[in-house]
N, C-alpha and C positions, 0 to 999 in steps of 0.2 A: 156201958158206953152210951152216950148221950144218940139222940137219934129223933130227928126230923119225922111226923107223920105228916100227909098233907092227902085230904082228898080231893080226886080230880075229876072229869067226866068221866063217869061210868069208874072209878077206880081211888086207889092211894098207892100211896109209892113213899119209901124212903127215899132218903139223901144215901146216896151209896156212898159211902165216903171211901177213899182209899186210902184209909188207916194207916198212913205212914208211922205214926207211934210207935202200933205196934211193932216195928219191924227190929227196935234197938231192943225192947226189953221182952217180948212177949215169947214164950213157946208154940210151938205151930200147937193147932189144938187139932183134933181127930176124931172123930163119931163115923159108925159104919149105920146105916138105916135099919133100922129094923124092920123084919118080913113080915107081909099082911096078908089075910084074905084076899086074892086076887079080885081083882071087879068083874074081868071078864075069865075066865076058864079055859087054857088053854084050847079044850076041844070047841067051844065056842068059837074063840078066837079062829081056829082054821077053817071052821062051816061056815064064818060072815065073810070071809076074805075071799077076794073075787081075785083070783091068780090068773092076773093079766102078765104077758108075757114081759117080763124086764126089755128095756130098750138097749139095745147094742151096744151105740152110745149115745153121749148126754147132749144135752144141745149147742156146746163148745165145736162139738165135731162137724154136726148136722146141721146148724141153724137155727132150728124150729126150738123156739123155746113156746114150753106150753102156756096157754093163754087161758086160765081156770074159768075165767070172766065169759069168754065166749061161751065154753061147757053149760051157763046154769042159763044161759037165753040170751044174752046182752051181744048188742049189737056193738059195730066198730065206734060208731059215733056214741054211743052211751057210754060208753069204756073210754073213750079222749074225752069227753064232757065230766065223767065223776074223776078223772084225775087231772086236768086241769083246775077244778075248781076248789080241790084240796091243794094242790100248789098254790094258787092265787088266795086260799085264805091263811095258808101257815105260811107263806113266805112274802104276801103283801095285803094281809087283810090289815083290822081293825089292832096296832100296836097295843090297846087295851087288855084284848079280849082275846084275839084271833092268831095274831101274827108270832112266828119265835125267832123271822129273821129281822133283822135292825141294821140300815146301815150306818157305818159309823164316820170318820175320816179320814182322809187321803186313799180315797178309794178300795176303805175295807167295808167288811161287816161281820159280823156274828150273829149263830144262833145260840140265842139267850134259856137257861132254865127258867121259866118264867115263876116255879116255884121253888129250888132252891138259892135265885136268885143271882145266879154263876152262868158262867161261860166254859164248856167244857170242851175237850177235843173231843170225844163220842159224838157232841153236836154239831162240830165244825165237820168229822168225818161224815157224819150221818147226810148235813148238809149238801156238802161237796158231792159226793158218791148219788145224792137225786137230782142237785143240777147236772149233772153230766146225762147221764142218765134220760131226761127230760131235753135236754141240749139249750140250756141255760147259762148260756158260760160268762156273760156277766156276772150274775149270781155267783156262780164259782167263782171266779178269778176274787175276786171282792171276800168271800171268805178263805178262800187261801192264803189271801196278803196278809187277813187279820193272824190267821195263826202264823205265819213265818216270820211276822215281826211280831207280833206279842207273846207266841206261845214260846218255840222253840227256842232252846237253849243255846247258847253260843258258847260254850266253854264248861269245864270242870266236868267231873264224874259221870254229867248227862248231858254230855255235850250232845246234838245234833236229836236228841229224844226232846217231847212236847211236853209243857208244864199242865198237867192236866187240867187245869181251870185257872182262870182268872177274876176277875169285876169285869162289870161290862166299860170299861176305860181302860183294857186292857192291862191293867196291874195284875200281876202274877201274886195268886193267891198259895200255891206250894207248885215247886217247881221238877216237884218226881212225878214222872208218867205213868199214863196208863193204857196199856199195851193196848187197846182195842181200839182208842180213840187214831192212836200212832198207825194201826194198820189199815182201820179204814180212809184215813186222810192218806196213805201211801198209795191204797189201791184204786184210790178215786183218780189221783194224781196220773195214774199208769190210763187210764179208761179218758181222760183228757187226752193227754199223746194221741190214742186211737182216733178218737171220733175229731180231733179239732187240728191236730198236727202241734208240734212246739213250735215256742218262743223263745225270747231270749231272758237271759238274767230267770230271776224266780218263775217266769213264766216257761220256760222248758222244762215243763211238766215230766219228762223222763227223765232228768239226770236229777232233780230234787227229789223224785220219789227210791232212784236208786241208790240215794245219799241216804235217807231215813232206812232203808234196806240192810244198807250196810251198817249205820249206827247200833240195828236191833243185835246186829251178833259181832259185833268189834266192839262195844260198847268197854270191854275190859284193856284195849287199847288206850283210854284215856285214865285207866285208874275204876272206872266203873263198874256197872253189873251188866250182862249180856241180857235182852228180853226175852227169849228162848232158851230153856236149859239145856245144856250141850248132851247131857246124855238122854235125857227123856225125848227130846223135839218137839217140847211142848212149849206153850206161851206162859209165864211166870204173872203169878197176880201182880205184883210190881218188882222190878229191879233195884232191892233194898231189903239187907236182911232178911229173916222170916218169910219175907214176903215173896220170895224168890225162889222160893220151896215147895210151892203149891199153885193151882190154877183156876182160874174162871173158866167154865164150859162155856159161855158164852163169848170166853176171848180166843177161841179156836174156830178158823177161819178157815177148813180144807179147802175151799174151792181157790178161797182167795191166794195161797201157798203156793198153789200150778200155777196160778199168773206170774207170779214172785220170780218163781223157778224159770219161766223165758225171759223174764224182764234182767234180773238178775243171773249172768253168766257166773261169776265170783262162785255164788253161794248157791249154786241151781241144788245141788245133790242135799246141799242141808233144807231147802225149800220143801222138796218133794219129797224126801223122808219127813219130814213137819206136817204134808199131809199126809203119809200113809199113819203115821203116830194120831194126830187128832180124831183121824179115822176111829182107830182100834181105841182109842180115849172116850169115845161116845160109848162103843161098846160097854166098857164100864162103869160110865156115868150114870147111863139110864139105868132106873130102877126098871127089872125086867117086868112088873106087874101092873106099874101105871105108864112108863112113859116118862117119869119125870125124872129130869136131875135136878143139884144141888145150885146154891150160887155160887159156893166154893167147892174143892175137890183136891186133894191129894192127886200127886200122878197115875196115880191106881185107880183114881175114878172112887177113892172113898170121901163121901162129904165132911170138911172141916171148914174151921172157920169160926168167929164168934159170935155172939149172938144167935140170932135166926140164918146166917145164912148156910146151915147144911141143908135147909129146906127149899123147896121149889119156889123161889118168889121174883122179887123182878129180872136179874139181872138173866135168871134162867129161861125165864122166857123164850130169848132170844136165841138161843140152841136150836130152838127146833126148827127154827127158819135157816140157820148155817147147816143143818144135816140135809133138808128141804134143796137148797139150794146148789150142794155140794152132788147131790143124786141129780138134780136137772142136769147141771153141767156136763158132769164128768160121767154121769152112773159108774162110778168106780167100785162101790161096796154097796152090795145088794140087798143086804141087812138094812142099812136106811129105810127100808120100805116096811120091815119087820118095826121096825122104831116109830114110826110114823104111825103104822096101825094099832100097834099098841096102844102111843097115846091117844087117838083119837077115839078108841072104846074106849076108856078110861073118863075122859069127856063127853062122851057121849050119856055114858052112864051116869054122868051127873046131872047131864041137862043143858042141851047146846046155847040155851039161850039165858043158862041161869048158875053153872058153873063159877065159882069164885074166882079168883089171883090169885090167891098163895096158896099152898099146901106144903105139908110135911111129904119127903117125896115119895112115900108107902102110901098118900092117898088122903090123908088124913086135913079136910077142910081146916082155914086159916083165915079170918076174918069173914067180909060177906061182899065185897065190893065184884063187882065183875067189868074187869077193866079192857079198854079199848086198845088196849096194845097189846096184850094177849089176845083178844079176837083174832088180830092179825097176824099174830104170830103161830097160831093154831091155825086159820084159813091159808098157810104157807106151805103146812104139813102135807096138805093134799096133793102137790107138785109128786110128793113119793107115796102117799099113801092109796092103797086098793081097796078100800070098803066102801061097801057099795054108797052109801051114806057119806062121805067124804065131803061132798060137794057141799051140804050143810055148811060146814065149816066157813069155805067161800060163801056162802050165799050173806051166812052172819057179819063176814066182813062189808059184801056190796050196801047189808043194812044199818051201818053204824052211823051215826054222824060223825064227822071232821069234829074232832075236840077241842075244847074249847075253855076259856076259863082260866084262874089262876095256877091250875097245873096241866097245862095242855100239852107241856114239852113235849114229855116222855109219852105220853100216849101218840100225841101227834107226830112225833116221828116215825116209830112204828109200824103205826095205822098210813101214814105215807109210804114206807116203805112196801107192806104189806100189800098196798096196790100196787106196786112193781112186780113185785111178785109172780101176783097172781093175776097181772094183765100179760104174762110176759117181756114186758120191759124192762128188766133187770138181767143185761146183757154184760159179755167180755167184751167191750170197746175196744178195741186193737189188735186181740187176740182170735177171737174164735171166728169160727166159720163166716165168711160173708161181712166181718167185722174188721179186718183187717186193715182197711182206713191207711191212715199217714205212720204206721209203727213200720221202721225196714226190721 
């Protein structure tokens, strides 16, 4: 398969493609990892771990979402100063160099892959989900319009589902989804409602996000494929043969599930079983000896996929800030924290400041770039992780620069998020504790 390299700041990155091809002619492919030398040693492992008491509950209940950033010395105005100013350069710096938001017309806009040179829903979700977030709603509203008139479907087998990229002139470059882009632009949409109250038309943000809700599991009502498989309750890499068969760990969203499940009365019981499944799916995603999963995965948590992606590489990433983030909220499975410390020895033993981007998920280095969106996605871990050293993690994020350059996309968003993170600002807008806003 052909395949896009491109190096970015601090890093490379494929073109993820979402191999619609494959789905008419291809056989699911299947590899189980093989077992390595652990890095760190069980007994190791339990004598570095500081067993701090687990929290009751997560900060959905209680409020207090932790603030990693305060933890390593940073004061409140240093913490609104470094993330204002990665807002103000990825969403309005230098269109050259800086910037991945672009507005467009009739009061949209897009965030641009500046190096695969696309318009994705991952990036319009990624977008949406930090304006809200940031309380940006400009900004929002402007990339929501673009994907409701350019992206989503209006008819046939995917009706009401997002074409997962376009051109930046909003011409639909394939017009099958991909489930992560669709659930982050859903959950952003729900965290609107919260903090801004609805509007009217595409702007009541509640009933457009409980229309994409509903499309992911009625989807067989138009003739199509459902986004979640009915019996696993897991997210399907694409709804299109083959591809319907197996998952991205990174497209398993527990935290986001429970919001689903109040937003969505209909499908509440298939919600929250979605996240008790994604839950027990980490379980056996992660390779027990590094911490790492695959980019693809069998429902069993066995790596498949073709090419490189049984290995830990970008899209894997992002896992560990969805387990990360699923343990602040909810603290619902306890083992997150087991997962979290795993990976972080794992990392650590490499070299906080010198550890790669890919690997085979038994440990086994994969090129040499050490990328800025994995920083952040490691510096995320710490929300759940106990070793004493954890904080590292964050510290390497507070040190990164804002990226930059012909592939600053995917790092820069990330690495944006990742200050969300781990300032504490990556809140349930309508839902949780003290959040409860304009949602009756």
């Amino acid at each position: 398969m052909n395949r896009e390299v491109s190096q970015g700041t601090g890093g490379m990155r494929l073109s993820r493609r979402r191999l619609r091809w494959w789905t008419a002619t291809a056989a699911l492919w299947a590899g189980v990892a093989a077992g390595c030398t652990p890095w760190v040693s069980a007994h190791t492992l339990k004598q570095t771990v500081k067993h701090d008491a687990a929290p009751a509950k997560g900060a959905f209940a209680t409020g207090q979402y932790p603030n990693l950033f305060a933890q390593i010395g940073k004061s409140p105005q240093q913490i609104q100063a470094k993330i204002n100013a990665a807002w103000q350069q990825l969403f309005h710096g230098d269109p050259n160099n800086e910037t991945v938001y672009y507005p467009f017309k009739n009061g949209t806009a897009y965030i641009y892959d500046t190096g695969n040179q696309d318009v994705r829903t991952e990036g319009i979700g990624y977008g949406m989900m930090i304006a809200v977030q940031l309380n940006h709603k400009k900004e929002f509203d402007a990339l929501w319009k673009f994907a409701k008139t350019y992206m989503q479907n209006k008819d046939g087998p995917e009706k009401g589902y997002f074409a997962w990229h376009t051109d930046n002139q909003g011409n639909v470059l394939d017009p099958g989804p991909a489930p992560d882009g669709d659930s982050w632009i859903a959950t952003a949409l729900l965290f609107a409602a919260g903090r801004w109250g609805n509007g009217t038309g595409i702007y009541n943000y509640t009933a457009q996000a409980q229309q994409i809700l509903h499309a992911m599991l009625h989807q067989t009502d138009n003739g199509g494929i459902n986004m979640f498989d009915a019996t696993a309750h897991l997210p399907v890499f694409a709804p299109s043969g083959n591809a319907a068969t197996f998952t991205d760990p990174s497209y398993n969203l527990p935290a986001f599930y429970r919001i689903w499940a109040l937003a969505d009365k209909q499908d509440a019981a298939f919600w929250n079983q979605a996240a008790r499944a994604s839950e027990a799916f980490f379980h056996k995603a992660v390779n027990p000896k590094t911490g790492l999963t695959p980019d693809y995965a069998t429902f069993d948590g066995i790596p498949t996929g073709p090419e490189d992606h049984t290995n830990f590489e970008y899209d894997a990433w992002r896992t560990i800030a969805n387990a990360a983030v699923d343990y602040t909220w909810f603290a619902a499975d306890p083992w997150q924290r087991t997962y979290a410390n795993t990976l972080e020895s794992f990392f650590l033993r490499q070299g906080i400041d010198t550890y790669v981007s890919l690997y085979t998920v038994d440990g086994k280095p994969l090129g040499q770039y050490h990328s800025t969106g994995l920083v952040a996605m490691n510096a995320a871990s710490a929300l759940a992780a106990t070793l004493p050293n954890r904080l590292k993690f964050v510290q390497a994020l507070w040190n990164a620069p804002i990226p930059t350059g012909q592939y600053r996309y995917y790092d820069g968003m990330l690495y944006m998020l990742g200050l969300l993170y781990c300032s504490g600002e990556f809140k349930a807008w309508g839902y949780g504790h003290g959040l409860t806003g304009h949602v009756k």
